[in-house]
Structures are given as C-alpha cells and as structure tokens.
C-alpha positions in Angstrom: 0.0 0.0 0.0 1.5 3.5 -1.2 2.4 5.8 1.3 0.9 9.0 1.8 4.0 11.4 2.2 2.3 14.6 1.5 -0.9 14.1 4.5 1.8 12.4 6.7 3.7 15.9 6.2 0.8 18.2 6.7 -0.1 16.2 10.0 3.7 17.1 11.6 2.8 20.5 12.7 0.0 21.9 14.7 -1.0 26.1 14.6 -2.7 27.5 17.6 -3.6 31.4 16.9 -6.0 31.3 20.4 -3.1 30.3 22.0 -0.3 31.6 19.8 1.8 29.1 19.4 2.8 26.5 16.7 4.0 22.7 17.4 5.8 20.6 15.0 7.2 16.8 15.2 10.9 16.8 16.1 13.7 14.1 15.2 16.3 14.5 18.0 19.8 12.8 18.8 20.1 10.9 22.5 22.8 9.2 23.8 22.0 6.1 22.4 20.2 6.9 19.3 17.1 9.2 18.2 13.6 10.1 19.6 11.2 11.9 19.1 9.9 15.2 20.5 8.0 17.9 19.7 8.9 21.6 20.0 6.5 24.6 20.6 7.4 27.9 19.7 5.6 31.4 19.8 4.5 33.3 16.7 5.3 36.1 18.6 8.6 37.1 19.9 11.0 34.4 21.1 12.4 34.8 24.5 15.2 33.7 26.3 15.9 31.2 27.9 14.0 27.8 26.3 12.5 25.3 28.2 13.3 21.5 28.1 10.4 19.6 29.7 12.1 16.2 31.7 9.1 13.6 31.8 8.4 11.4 34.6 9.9 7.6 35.7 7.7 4.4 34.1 4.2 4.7 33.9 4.0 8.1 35.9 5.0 9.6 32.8 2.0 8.6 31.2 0.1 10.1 34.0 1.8 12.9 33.7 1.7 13.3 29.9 -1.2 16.2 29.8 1.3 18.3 32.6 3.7 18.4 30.6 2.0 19.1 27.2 0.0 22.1 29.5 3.3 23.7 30.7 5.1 23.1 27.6 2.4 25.3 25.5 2.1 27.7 28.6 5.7 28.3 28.5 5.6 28.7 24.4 2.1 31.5 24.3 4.6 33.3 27.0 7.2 33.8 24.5 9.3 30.8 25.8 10.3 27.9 23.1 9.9 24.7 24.6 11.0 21.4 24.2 9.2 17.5 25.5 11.1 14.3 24.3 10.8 10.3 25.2 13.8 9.3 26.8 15.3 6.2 25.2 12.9 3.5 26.5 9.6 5.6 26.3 7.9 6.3 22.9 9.3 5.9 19.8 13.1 6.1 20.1 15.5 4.2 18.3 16.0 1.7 22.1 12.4 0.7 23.7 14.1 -2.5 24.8 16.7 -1.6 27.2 15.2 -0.3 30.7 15.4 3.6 31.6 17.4 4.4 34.5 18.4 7.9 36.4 22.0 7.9 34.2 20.1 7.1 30.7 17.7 9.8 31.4 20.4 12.1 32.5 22.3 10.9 29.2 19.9 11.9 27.1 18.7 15.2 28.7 22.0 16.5 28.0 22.4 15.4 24.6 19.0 16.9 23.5 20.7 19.6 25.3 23.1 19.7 23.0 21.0 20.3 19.7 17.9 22.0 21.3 19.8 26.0 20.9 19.6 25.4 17.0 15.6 23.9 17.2 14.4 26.7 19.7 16.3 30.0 18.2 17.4 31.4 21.2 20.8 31.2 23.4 19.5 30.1 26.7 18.3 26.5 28.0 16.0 26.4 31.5 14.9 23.0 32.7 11.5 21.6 34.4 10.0 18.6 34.9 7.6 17.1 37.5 7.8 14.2 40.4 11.0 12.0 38.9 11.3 14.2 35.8 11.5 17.0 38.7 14.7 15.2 40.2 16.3 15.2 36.1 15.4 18.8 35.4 17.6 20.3 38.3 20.6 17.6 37.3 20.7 19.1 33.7 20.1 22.8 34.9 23.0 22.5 37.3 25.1 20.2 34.6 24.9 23.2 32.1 24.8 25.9 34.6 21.4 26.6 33.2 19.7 30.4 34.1 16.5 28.7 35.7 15.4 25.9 36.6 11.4 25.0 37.3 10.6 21.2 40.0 6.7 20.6 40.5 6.5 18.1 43.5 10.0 17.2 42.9 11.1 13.6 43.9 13.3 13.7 47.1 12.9 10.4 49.1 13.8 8.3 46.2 13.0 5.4 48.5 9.8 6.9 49.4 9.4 7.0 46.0 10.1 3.4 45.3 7.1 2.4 47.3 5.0 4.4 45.6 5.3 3.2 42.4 4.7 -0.4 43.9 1.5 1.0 45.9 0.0 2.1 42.9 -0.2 -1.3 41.9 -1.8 -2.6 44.8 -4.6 0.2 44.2 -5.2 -0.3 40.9 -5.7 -4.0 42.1 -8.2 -2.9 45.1 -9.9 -0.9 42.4 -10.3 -3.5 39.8 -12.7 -6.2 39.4 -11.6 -8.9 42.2 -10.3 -6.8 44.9 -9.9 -9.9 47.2 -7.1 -11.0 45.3 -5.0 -7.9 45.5 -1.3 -8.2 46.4 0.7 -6.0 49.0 3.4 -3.8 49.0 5.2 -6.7 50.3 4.6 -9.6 47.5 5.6 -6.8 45.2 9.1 -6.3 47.1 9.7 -10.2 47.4 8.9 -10.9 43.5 11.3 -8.2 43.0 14.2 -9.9 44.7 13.2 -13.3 43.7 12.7 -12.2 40.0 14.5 -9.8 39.3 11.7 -7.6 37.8 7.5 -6.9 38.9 4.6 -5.6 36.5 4.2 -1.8 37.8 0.5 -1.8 35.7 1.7 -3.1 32.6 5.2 -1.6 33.0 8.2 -3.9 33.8 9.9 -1.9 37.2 13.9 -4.0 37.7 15.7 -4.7 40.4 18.4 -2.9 39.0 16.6 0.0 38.0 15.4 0.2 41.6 18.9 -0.2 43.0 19.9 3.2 40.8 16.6 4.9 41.7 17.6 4.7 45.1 21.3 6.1 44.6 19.4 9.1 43.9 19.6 11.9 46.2 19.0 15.7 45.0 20.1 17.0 48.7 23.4 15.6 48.2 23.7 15.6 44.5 23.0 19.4 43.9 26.4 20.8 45.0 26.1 24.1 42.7 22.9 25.5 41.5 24.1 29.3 40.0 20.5 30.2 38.5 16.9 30.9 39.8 14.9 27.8 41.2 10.9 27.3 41.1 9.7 24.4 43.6 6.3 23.7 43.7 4.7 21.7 46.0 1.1 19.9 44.8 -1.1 19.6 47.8 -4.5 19.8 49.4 -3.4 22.0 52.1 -1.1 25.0 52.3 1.6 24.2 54.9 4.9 23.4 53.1 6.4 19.9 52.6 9.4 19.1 55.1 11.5 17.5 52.1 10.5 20.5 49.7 11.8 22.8 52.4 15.2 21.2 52.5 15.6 20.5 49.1 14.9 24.8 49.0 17.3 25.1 51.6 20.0 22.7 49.8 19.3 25.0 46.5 19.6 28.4 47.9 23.1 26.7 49.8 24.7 25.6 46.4 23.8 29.4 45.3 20.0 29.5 43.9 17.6 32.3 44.0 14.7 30.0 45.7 11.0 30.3 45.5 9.1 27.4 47.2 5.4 27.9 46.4 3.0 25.4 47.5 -0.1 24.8 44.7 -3.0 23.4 46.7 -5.9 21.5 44.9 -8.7 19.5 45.7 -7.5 17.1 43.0 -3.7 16.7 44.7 -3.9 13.4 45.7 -4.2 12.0 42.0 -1.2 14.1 40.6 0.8 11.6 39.3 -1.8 9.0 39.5 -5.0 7.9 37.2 -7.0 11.3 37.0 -9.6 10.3 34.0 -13.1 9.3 35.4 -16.3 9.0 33.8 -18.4 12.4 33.4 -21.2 10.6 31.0 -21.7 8.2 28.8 -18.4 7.8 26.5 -17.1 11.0 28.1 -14.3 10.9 30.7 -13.3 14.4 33.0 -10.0 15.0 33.8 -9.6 15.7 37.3 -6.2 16.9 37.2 -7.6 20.4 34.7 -7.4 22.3 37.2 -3.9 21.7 39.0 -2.2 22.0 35.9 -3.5 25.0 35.6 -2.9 26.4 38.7 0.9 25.2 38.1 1.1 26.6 35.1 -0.2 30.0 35.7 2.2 30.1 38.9 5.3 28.7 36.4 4.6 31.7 33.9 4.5 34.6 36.2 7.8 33.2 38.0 9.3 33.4 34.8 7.8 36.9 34.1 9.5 38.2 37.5 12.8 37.4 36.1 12.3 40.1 33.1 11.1 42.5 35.1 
C-alpha cells in the first residue's frame, strides 16, 4: 500500500492562533540513538531562555503526559520555546528494549541539550520537569549551569518513592474487578528480589533500575545551582512539605535564587496517578484540569518576574 507522504507531512505541525503558538514533530539525537519530541514555539517574539520539559519515571509519565504538554504550551504562548522528548525507552526512540534508568535519562537530557539551541532559536536553555522528571530537570540545569530551573512536587525520598510506584499497583488491584485478590506492598518487594523484575500496571519496574533509583539523592547531589529555582509543591493543604523545604534550603546553599510555592488542589492526591473518570456516557473528565492549571499560571508569572 502506497504511502501518503504529503498528508503524513501536513499532520507534523499543529498552529494554535488562540493560544499563539505552533508545534511541530521533532527528530532529536540521545545518547544512544534518536527520539522523538516535539517543540513549541511562539508566533510572537522568542524569549530567552527555552525550556526542556524532563518527563516522569515508568508509567508516571503517562500520568503525567497532559502536565507536561499544559506547561510546555504555557511556556511557548509566553514567548518561551519549549522542548518535550521520550527518553530512550519511552515512545518511539530508536531503544524501547533496554530499561530507563536515572544515568540514561540524565544521558539523554544532555544530549537533547546539545541540539535543542539550534531547534528553539534562542541562546539560553532552562529546565522543568515534575515528580522524577522534577529530580532530572535540576541535574541538567546545574550540569549546564542553566539560568533557571522550574521542579513541581520534585522527587526527594527516592525510596519513598520506590514504594509508591509499587502502591499504585496494589490500588489499581483494590480498584479493579476482584479486589480480594489484591497483592501487597510486600509480595511486590519479594517478587522483586526473587525475579529480578514486577509488572508496575503493565510496565516492567527491575531490580536494578530500583537499586539506581535509590542512589538518587537531590540533597546531596546538587552541589552548585548558580541560577533561579521554582519548587512547587502539589497539595491539598497549604503548609509546606518538610523535604521540599530542604531540598529549598539545599538549593539556595549551592547558590540559587529560591521560591518554594505550594499549589494546593482538591484534585492533589491524584497528581501523578489515574485522574480520567467518567463524566457521562463515552465522556471521561480529567480531574487533574485544574492543577495544571494552577501550576502553570504560577510557572509563567515566576518566569515573568525574572524580566522584570
């Protein structure tokens, strides 16, 4: 069957004149091959610096898929270019086989890095992510001495973190159809070890993956941090996180200009998590609209503080 060059062509870009913006398909160099990504850029003005979104760990970046494409745009009808790439591993790079880890995601940060000056037409390179892609973002920004650098509910307690991802299992289990046979926390852990590897909702989580997950540790990895930092902390309630404050504290040590800002939401508790549920008949809400949002309006007037 012939292939339709021309519509596949026309389908690679997308123009937005409410929002101002246009997006367009991107072919980008990792460290250990290509991926895909896709940049959005003003039809306005371009300002300094762009933004290079960091996703998420294993199926959170799913979850988190509609955050980033919210903040990415934001940051782009503000005049910022932006930038939101699979990781080898995720997608459609050229590796789906071999599992993520902290270093590959680092990796290939970096080299989109590289090549993302050229795509986005301006000089300077900023960094954000959220939860795990949150722990990336100020990796790169400090790697590259980056101007700014933006974490939403950045991932601290890695190990914390760890039991997360094998609780959300266990939930999706007590949710489904025979709740009685759920496992726990602890089958998860023991599979692991025995194993090697457990089924994290259709994504394959390794022991050794989990073993470099837990080497990671933002308050004693982030030894210089020259620019301007944005934490913000996703919560129902307004009193600030204890591991947000430090890692604020550990940033404005290593030389940051530190706003912690805490977003609070009725919806909180599913940041990160499943957040479509059923409105009507063959119609799902998402119950996550209005934190991102609220994170991105708060991300776009940080960023407007800094040109006065």
């Amino acid at each position: 069957m012939p292939v339709d060059e021309a519509l596949l062509e026309s389908r690679a870009s997308y123009r937005d004149e409410r929002l101002g913006i246009t997006e367009q398909f991107v072919r980008l160099r990792t460290g250990a091959g290509q991926t895909w990504g896709v940049l959005a850029l003003p039809l306005a003005e371009r300002r300094s610096p762009g933004w290079i979104l960091c996703h998420s760990f294993g199926l959170e970046q799913v979850d988190l898929h509609m955050t980033d494409v919210a903040l990415a745009r934001a940051l782009a009808a503000s005049g910022h270019p932006s930038l939101r790439f699979h990781c080898q591993g995720y997608g459609d790079p050229d590796d789906v086989a071999a599992p993520p880890t902290p270093a590959s995601r680092l990796r290939d940060t970096l080299a989109v890095a590289e090549d993302a000056p050229g795509l986005t037409g301006v000089p300077g390179l900023a960094f954000t992510g959220s939860r795990f892609g949150a722990s990336v973002a100020p990796l790169a920004a400090a790697r590259l001495r980056s101007p700014q650098g933006e974490m939403t509910a950045p991932v601290v307690s890695v190990w914390k973190y760890v039991h997360e991802l094998l609780r959300s299992r266990v939930y999706s289990e007590l949710m489904g159809e025979r709740p009685e046979s759920a496992v726990t926390v602890q089958d998860l852990k023991a599979e692991l070890a025995t194993n090697g590897f457990v089924n994290v909702k259709g994504w394959p989580l390794h022991r050794d993956q989990v073993e470099e997950l837990e080497g990671v540790d933002l308050l004693k990895q982030l030894d210089s941090f020259p620019g301007r930092a944005l934490v913000l902390q996703v919560s129902r309630g307004e009193t600030p996180q204890k591991g947000l404050v430090r890692l604020a504290d550990k940033l404005r040590a290593s030389g940051a200009g530190v706003t912690l800002s805490v977003v609070n939401h009725p919806a909180a508790p599913n940041f990160g998590f499943e957040h479509f549920h059923p409105v009507a008949r063959d119609l799902l809400g998402d119950t996550t609209a209005g934190v991102n949002q609220a994170l991105c309006e708060r991300a776009v007037a940080w960023i407007r503080e800094a040109r006065g």
